[in-house]
C-alpha positions in Angstrom: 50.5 45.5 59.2 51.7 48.4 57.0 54.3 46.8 55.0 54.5 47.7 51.2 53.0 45.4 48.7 55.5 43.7 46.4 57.0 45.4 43.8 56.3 42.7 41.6 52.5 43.5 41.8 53.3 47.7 40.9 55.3 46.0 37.5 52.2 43.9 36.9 50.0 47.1 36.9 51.9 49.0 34.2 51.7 45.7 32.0 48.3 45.3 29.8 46.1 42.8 31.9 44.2 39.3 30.8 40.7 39.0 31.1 42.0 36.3 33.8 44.1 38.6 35.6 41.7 41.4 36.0 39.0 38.7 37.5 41.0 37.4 40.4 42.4 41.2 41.3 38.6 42.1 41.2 37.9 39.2 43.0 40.6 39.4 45.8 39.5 43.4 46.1 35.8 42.1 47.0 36.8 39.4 49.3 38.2 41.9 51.5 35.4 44.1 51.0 33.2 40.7 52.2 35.3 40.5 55.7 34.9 44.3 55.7 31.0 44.4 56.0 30.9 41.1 58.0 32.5 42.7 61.0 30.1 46.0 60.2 27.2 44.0 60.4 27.6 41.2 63.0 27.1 44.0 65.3 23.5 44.5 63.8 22.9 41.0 63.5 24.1 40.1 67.6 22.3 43.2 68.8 19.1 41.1 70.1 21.6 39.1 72.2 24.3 41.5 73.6 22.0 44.9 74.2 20.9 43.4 77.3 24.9 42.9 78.3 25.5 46.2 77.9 22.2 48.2 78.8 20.9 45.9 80.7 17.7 48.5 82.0 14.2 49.1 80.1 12.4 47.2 77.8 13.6 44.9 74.8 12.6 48.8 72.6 15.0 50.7 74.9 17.9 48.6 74.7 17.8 48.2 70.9 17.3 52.0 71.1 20.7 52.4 73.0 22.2 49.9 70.4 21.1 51.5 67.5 22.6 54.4 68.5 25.5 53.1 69.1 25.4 52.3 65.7 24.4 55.5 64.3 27.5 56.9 66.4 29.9 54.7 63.7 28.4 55.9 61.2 29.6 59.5 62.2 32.9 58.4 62.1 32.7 57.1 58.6 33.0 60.7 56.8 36.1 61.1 58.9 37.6 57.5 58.1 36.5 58.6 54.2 38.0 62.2 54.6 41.5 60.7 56.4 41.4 57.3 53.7 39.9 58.8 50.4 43.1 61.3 50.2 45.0 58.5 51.6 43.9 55.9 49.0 44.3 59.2 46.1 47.8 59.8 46.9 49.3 56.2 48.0 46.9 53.9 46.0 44.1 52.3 46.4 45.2 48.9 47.5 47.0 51.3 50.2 44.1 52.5 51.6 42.4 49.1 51.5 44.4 47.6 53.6 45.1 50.2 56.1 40.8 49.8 56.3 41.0 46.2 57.1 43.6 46.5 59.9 41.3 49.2 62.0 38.4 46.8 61.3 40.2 44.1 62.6 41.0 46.2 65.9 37.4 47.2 66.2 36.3 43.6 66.3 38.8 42.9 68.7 37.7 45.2 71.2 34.3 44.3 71.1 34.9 40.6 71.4 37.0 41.2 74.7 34.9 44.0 75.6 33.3 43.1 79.6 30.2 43.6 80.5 28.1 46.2 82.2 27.8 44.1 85.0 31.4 43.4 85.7 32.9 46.8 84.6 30.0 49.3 84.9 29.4 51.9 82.4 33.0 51.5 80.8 31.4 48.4 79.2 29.0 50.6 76.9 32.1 53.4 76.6 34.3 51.0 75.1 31.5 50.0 72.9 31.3 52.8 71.7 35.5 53.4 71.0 35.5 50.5 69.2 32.3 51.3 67.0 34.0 54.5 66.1 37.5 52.9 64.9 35.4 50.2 62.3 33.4 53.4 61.3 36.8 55.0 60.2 37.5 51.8 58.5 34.3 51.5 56.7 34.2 55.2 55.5 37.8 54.9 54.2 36.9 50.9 53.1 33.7 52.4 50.6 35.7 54.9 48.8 38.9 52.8 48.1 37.1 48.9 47.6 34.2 51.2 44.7 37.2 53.0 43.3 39.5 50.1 42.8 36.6 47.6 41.3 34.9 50.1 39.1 38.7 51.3 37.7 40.0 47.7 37.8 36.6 46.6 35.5 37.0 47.3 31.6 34.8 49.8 30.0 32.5 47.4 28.5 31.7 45.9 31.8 32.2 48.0 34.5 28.5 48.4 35.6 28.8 44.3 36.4 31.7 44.0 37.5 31.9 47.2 39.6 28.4 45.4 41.2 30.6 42.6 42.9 30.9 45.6 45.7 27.7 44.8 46.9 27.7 41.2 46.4 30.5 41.0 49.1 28.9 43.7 51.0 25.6 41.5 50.8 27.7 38.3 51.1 29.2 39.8 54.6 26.0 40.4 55.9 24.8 37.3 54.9 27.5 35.3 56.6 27.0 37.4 59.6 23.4 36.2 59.7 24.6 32.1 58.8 27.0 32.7 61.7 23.8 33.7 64.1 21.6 31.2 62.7 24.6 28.2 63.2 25.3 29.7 66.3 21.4 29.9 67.1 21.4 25.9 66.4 24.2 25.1 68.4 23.6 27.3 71.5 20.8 28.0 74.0 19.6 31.7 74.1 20.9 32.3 77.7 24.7 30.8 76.2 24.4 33.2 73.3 23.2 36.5 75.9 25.7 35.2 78.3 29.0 34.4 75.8 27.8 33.1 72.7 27.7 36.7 71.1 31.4 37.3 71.5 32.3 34.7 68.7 31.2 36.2 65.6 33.4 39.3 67.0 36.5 37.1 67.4 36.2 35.1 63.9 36.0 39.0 62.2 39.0 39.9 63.7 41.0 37.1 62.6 39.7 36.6 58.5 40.5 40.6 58.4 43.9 39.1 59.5 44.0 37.2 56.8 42.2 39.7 54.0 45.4 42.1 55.0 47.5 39.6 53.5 45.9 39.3 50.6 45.2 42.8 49.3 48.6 43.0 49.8 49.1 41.2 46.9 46.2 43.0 44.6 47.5 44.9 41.2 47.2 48.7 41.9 44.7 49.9 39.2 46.0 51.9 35.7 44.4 54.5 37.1 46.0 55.4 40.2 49.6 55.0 38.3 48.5 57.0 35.1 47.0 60.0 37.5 50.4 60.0 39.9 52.9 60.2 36.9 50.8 63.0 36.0 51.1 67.0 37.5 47.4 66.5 38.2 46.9 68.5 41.8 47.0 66.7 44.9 43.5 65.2 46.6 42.1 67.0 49.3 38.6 67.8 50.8 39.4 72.1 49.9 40.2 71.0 45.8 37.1 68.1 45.9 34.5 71.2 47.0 36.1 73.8 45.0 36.6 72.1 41.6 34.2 69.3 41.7 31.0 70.7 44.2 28.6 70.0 41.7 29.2 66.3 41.4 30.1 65.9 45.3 26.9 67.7 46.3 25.4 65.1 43.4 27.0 62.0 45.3 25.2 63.1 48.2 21.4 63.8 46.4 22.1 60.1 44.8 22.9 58.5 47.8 20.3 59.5 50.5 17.3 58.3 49.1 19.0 54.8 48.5 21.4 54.5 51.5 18.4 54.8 53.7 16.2 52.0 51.7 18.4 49.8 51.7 19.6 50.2 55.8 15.4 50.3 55.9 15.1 46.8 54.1 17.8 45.3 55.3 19.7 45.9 58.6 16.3 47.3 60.5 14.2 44.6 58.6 15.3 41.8 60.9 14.5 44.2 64.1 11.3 44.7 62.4 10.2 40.9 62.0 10.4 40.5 65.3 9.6 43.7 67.1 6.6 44.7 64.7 5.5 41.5 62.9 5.8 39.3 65.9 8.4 36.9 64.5 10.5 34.9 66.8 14.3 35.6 66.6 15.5 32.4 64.1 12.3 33.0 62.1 13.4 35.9 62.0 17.1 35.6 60.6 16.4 32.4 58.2 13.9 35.0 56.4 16.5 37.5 56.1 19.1 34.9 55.3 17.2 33.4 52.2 16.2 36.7 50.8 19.3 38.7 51.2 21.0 35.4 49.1 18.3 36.5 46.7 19.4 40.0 46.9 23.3 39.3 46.4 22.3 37.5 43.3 20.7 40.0 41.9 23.4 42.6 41.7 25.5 41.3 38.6 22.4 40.9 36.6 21.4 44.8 37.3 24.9 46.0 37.1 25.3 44.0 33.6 22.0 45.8 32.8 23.3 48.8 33.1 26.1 48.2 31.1 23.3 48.1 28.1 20.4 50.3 28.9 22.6 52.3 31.4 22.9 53.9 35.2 19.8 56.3 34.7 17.3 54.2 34.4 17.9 51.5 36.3 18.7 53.7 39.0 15.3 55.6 38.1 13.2 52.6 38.2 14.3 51.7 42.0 13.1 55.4 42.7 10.1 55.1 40.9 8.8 51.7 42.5 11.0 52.7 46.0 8.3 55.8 46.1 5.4 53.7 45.1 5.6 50.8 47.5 7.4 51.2 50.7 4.3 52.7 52.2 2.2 49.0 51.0 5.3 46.8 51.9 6.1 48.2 55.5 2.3 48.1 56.4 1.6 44.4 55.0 4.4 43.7 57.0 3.1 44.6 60.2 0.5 41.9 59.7 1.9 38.9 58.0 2.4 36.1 60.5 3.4 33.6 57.5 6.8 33.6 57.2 6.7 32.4 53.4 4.7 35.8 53.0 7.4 37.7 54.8 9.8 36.2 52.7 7.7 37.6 49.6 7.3 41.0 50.9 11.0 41.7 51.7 12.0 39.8 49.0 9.7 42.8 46.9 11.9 45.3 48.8 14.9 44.2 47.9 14.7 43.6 44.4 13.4 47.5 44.2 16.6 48.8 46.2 18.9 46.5 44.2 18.0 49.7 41.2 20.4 51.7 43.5 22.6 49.1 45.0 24.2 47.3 42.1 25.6 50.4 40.5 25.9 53.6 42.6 30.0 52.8 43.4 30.2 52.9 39.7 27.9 55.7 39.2 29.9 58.1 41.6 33.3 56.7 40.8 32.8 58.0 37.2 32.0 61.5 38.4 35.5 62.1 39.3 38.8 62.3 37.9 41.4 59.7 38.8 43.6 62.4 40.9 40.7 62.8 43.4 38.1 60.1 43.0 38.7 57.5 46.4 37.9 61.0 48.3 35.3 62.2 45.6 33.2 58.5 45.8 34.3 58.6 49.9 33.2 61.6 51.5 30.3 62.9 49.8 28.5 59.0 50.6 29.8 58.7 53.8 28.3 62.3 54.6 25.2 61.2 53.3 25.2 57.5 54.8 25.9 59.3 58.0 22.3 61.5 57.8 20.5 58.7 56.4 21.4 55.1 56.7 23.4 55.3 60.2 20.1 56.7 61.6 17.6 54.6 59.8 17.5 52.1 63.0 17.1 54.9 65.0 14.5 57.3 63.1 12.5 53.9 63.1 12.5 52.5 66.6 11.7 56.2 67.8 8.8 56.7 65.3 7.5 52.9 66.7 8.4 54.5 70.7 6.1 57.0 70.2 3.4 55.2 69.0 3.8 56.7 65.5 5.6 53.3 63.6 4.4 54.4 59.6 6.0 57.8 59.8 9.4 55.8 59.1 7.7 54.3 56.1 7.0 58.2 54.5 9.8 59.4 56.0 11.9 56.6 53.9 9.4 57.0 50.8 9.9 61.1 50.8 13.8 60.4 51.1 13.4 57.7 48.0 11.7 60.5 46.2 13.9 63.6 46.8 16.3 61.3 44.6 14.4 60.4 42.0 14.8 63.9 41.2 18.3 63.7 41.0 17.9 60.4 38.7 15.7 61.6 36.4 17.9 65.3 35.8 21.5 63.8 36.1 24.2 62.8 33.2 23.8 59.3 32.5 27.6 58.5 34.0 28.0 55.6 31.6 27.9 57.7 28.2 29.9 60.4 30.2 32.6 58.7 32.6 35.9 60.5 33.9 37.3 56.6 34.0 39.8 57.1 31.1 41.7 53.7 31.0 39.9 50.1 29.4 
């Protein structure tokens, strides 16, 4: 699976591009990016069902403890996937580092859809788990810096911030179809089918559509970009040039993202536990709530990324910090008490439309820190270093503060996180009047 692209497609680059041509390469680049985050995220959406497979001791908190951390452990392997990809993507493209993402992903889901359980195998069971959770966090960390590189260079100047958005409409998009898949599955099968079995299908459909995403991003245009900055004697990527010539905006990429990364892993990955461990929800109460309002969420990005295209990143990224600071504290505790789930509906709905300030634009916002020569590994490392603190531990840092008895410490710890970046919104560049993206 590591066969070159036509050369036909590295011709079509150096050619100007229709409006026509430069939709379907954005749109191809974003359906891999879809399949990409389905497989990330059917792991958080299955955990209810399989934790009890693989830790099968303690209570219902203890085992989504274990698989939380479990999940927090791929997330530690993202900076090394975006250290290994992001110079990968810099020096052999970025459709090259795209698809060499999608192939580990689709080993990762493999594994865990073979993967035995701890009955029949023991502790291996969890171990392998864990191996595979690793290889789709080296995929996602490389998958980030390559899929927000290649949208937001691939987007024309006048429209960058909207198109450049669509990578969180397929993120979105994949976790929503991981979510459809366990509410289908949820209708079709009995909860002891989906503990015993059931949970292993979602698993084996990821591995085979990344099958089929490899194909096609083999067939993507390489962006003007990439081909203008390798004909050039700009130097080579690496992490020792990305902290030596550029530490200001890499240690900016990092301020930007930890306040958002762990709202939005807060809202939406933990939310579903949080229906039904805090609120009281029942599991497919639970995921039809999170379905309709993360479609409400994916819908939203184009309209704030088009925004932004007009007004600008800085504020729109300022007002998520602004309202982020104000009302996760209100949000999280009228949660604990709704029973309605219209009301839930409301409240997370309220959540998401605050994160969707950060969400709809930061690929954008970092990938026009950086020059061409070094920007996959310039938007990759510095996120996934900051994803790794923040959002990989964001299930965690919750279901510990709710294990000791202490639940709305996660809600100032996420609010204090929210406002550390506000900072950085309010005193940085606005990126959009001052972009390193040369090329229309």
């Amino acid at each position: 699976m590591t066969a070159p692209a036509p050369a036909a497609a590295d011709d079509a680059a150096r050619t100007p591009m229709s409006v026509g041509q430069r939709l379907r390469n954005i749109i191809g680049g974003s359906a891999g990016n879809l399949v990409e985050w389905y497989d990330w995220y059917i792991y958080a959406a299955f955990g209810l069902y399989f934790a009890p497979v693989f830790f099968p001791e303690g209570d219902q908190t203890s085992q989504l403890l274990s698989t939380a951390a479990i999940f927090a452990v791929g997330f530690v392997m993202r900076p090394i996937g975006a250290w290994i990809m992001g110079i990968y993507s810099d020096r052999h493209g970025r459709k090259a580092g795209l698809s060499l993402s999608v192939t580990l992903m689709c080993l990762g889901s493999l594994a865990i859809a073979l993967t035995p359980t701890y009955a029949a195998i023991g502790a291996a069971a969890p171990v392998i788990l864990t191996v595979a959770r690793m290889v789709q966090g080296l995929s996602l960390g490389g998958e980030y810096g390559a899929s927000a590189t290649y949208l937001s260079e691939m987007a024309g100047r006048r429209r960058r911030g909207f198109y450049s958005s669509f990578q969180y409409v397929s993120l979105i998009a994949g976790q929503l179809i991981a979510l459809s898949v366990l509410l289908l599955l949820q209708l079709l099968m009995s909860e002891q089918a989906l503990e015993a079995w059931g949970w292993r299908i979602p698993f084996a459909i990821g591995a085979v559509l990344a099958v089929i995403v490899f194909y096609i991003r083999r067939r993507l245009v390489e962006t003007e970009s990439f081909e203008n900055a390798r004909r050039s004697d700009a130097p080579r990527s690496s992490s020792a040039s990305l902290f030596r010539d550029h530490p200001k905006e890499a240690l900016l990429v990092m301020a930007l993202t930890a306040g958002g990364t762990l709202a939005f892993y807060a809202y939406t990955t933990y939310m579903q536990k949080f229906l039904v461990n805090t609120s009281g929800f029942d599991r497919e109460t639970a995921s039809r709530v999170m379905t309709v309002a993360l479609f409400l969420f994916m819908c939203l990005q184009p309209l704030s990324g088009a925004l932004s295209d007009r007004v600008g990143r800085k504020p729109v990224m300022a007002t998520f910090g602004i309202f982020g600071v104000l009302l996760t504290v209100p949000l999280f505790t009228a949660l604990e008490q709704v029973r309605d789930p219209i009301a839930a509906f409301v409240l997370v709905g309220a959540a998401l439309i605050i994160v969707t300030g950060y969400t709809s634009i930061n690929a954008v916002v970092k990938a026009e820190l950086f020059p061409a020569h070094i920007r996959a590994l310039g938007v990759a490392l510095p996120y996934a270093l900051a994803n790794t603190m923040f959002g990989g531990t964001a299930e965690y840092v919750a279901l510990w503060f709710k294990d000791q008895g202490m639940e709305r410490g996660f809600y100032w710890y996420v609010t204090a996180m929210i406002g550390l970046s506000l900072i950085v919104y309010l005193t940085m560049r606005d990126t959009k009047r001052h972009s390193l993206i040369e090329e229309d």
